[in-house]
C-alpha positions as CSV (number, residue, x, y, z in Angstrom):
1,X,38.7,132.4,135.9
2,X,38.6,132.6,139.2
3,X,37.5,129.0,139.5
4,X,40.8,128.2,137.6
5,X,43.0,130.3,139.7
6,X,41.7,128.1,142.6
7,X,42.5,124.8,141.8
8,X,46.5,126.3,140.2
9,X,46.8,127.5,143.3
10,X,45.7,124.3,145.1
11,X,47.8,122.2,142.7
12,X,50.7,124.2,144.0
13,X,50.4,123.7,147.7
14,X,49.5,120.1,147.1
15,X,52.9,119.7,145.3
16,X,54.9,121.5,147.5
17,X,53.7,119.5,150.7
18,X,54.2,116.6,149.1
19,X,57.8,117.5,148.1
20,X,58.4,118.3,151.7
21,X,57.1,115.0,153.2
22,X,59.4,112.9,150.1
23,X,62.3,115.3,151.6
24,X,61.9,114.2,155.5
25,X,61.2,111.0,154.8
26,X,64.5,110.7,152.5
27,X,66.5,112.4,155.3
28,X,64.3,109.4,157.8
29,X,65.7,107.0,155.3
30,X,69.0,108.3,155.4
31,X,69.8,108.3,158.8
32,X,68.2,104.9,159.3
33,X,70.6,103.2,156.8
34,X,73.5,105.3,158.3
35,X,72.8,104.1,161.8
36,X,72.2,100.4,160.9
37,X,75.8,101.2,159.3
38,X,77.6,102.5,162.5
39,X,76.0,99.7,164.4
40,X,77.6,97.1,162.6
41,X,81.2,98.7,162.7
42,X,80.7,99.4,166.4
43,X,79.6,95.7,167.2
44,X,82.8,94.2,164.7
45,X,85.1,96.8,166.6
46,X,84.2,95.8,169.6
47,X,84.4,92.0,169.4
48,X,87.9,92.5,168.3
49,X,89.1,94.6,171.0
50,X,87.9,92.0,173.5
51,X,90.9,89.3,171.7
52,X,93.3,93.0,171.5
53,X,92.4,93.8,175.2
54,X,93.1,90.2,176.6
55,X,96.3,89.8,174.3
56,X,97.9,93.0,175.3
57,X,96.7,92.0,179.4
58,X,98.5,89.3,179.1
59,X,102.2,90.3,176.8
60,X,105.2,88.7,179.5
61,X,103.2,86.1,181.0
62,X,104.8,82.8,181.3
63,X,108.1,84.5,181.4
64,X,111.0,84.1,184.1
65,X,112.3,87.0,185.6
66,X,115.4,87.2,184.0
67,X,113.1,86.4,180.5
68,X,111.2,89.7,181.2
69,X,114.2,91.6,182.1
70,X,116.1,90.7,179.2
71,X,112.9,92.3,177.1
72,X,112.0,88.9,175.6
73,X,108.2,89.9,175.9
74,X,108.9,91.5,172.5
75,X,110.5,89.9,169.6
76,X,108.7,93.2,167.2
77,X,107.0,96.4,167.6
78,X,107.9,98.0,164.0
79,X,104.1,97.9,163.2
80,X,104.0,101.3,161.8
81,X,106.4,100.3,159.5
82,X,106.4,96.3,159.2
83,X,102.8,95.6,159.3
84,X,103.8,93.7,162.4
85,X,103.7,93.0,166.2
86,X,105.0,90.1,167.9
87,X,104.5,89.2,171.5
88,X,104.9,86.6,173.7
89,X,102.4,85.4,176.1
90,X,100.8,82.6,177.8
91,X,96.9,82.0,176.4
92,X,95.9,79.8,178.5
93,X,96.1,79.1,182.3
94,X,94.9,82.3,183.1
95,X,92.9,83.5,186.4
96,X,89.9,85.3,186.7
97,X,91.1,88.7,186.1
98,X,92.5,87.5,182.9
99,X,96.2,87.4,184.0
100,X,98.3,84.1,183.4
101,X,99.3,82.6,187.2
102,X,102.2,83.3,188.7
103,X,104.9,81.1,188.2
104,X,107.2,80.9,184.9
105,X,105.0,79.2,182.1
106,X,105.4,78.3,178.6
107,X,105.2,81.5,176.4
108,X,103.5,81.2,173.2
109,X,104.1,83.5,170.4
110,X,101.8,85.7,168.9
111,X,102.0,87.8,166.0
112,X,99.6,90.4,164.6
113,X,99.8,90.7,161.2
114,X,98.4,93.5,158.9
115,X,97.0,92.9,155.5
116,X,95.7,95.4,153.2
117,X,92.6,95.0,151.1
118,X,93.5,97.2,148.6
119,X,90.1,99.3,149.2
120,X,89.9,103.0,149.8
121,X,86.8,104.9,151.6
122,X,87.2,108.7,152.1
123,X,86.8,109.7,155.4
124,X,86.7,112.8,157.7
125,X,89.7,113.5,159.2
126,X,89.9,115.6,162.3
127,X,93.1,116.6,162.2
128,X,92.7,118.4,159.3
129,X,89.3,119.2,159.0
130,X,88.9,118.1,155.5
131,X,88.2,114.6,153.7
132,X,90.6,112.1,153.0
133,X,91.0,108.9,151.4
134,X,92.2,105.8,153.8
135,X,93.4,102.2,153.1
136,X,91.6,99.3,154.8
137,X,93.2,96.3,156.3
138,X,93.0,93.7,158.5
139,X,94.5,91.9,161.3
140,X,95.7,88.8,162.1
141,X,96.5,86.7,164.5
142,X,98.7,83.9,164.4
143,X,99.9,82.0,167.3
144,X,103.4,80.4,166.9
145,X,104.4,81.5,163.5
146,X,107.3,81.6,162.1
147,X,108.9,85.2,161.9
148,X,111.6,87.3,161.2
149,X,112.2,90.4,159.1
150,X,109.9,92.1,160.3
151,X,107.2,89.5,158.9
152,X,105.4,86.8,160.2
153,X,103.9,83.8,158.6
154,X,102.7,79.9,159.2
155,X,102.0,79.4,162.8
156,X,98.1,78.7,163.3
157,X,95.6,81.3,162.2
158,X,93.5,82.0,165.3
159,X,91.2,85.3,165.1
160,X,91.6,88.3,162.5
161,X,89.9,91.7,162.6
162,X,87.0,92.7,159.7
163,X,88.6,93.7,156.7
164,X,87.6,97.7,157.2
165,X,90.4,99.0,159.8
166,X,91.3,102.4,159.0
167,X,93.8,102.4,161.4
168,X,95.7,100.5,164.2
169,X,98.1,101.9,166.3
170,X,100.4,100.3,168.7
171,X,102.3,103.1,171.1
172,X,104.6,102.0,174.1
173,X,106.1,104.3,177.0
174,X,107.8,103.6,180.2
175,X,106.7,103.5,183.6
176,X,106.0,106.8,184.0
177,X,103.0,106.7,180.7
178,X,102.4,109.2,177.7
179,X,103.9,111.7,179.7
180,X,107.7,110.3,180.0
181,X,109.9,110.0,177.1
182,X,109.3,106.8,174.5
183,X,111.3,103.8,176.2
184,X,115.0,103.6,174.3
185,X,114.7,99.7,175.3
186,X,112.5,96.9,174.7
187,X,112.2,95.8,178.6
188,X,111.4,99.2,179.7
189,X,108.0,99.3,178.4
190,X,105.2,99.3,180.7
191,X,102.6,101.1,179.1
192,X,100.8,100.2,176.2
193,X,98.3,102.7,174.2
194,X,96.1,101.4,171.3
195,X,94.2,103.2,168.7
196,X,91.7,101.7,166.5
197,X,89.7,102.8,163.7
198,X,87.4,101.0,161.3
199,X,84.5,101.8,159.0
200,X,81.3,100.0,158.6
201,X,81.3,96.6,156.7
202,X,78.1,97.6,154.8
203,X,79.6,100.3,153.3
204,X,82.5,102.8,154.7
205,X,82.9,106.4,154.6
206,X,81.3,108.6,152.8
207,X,80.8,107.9,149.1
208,X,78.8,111.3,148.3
209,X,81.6,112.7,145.9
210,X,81.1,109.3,143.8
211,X,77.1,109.3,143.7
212,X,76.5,107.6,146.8
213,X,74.9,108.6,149.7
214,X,76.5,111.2,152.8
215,X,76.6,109.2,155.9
216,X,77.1,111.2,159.0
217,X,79.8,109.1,160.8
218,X,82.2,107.8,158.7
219,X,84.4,105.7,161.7
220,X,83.9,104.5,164.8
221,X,86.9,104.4,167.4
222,X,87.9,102.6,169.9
223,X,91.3,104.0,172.1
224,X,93.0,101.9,175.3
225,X,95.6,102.2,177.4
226,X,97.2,99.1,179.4
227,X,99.7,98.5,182.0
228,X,100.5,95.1,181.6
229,X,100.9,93.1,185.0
230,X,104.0,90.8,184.3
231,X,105.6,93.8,182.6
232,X,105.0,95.8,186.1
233,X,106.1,92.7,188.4
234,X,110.1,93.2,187.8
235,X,110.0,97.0,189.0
């Protein structure tokens, strides 16, 4: 009896340590996969905040005085509500730092252009502390299209974003930053503030409410501010 009692008890243990091992390595597993998954948003954010960061360097270069004054650097900021931003700027010719040289140029036009997936992921969101269900889009870039109505099309297609932005937010204040009033005028802006969100491209935000597996960061951000140089150099 006793000799039975033995081995049921030794069953027992066995089972239970192995149960514990499956469980740690599962959790092992887990975060493995979820940090192969933040890696590949981080790397896709990044390498399109390089083109943002040089664009937005650059907005009122190859632009006359009077061109920059008149607030011809912007033909369209409505992106919150167009899907749009239109810009002009000079790509090329540029010096070291990344500006366009003085001197009037030829402005080309560029146009960011959102367009939705039609994909949701459910996301964490800070500012209410509970889950949430966000649209993904892309962005992109066309240099000399044709525009208007708040839209943009044609042109030449030159760089786009991954197809898993969250979010993309384009804010503009005068001279004196964030902590001055909104510019009432197009060729008052001075400061530019981006936001950008995506999720990974192997599978955003958490799916743990649909079967899938929790991930512990559902997006990766990426948040500038700029003070463009032409837009500074009629002050």
């Amino acid at each position: 009896m006793h000799f039975l009692l033995d081995h049921l008890v030794a069953v027992m243990v066995g089972a239970t340590v192995l149960l514990m091992v499956a469980a740690v390595q599962f959790r092992g597993q887990e975060a493995a996969v979820d940090s192969v998954q933040y890696r590949a948003a981080k790397a896709r954010t990044i390498d399109w905040a390089r083109q943002v960061t040089q664009d937005l360097q650059n907005i009122g270069s190859g632009l006359t005085r009077s061109e920059l004054q008149s607030g011809t650097a912007f033909i369209d900021t409505s992106f919150a509500t167009n899907g749009v931003f239109i810009f002009r700027a000079t790509t090329g010719n540029k010096d070291a730092a990344g500006f366009s040289q003085f001197g009037p140029g030829t402005a080309n036009v560029i146009c960011y252009e959102r367009q939705m997936t039609g994909d949701t992921v459910n996301v964490f969101n800070p500012a209410t502390g509970a889950r949430t269900d966000r649209e993904t889009f892309r962005i992109v870039r066309r240099l000399n299209p044709s525009y208007g109505a708040g839209s943009c099309s044609g042109g030449t297609v030159t760089g786009q974003s991954m197809d898993t932005l969250t979010r993309f937010d384009l804010r503009f204040w005068t001279q004196a930053g964030r902590a001055g009033p909104p510019p009432a005028r197009l060729r008052d802006i001075r400061v530019l503030h981006i936001d950008l969100r995506s999720v990974s491209p192997l599978g955003g935000g958490t799916t743990e409410g649909r079967g899938g597996m929790k991930q512990f960061v559902d997006e990766t951000r990426w948040s500038q501010g700029f003070r463009p140089f032409n837009l500074n150099r009629i002050d």
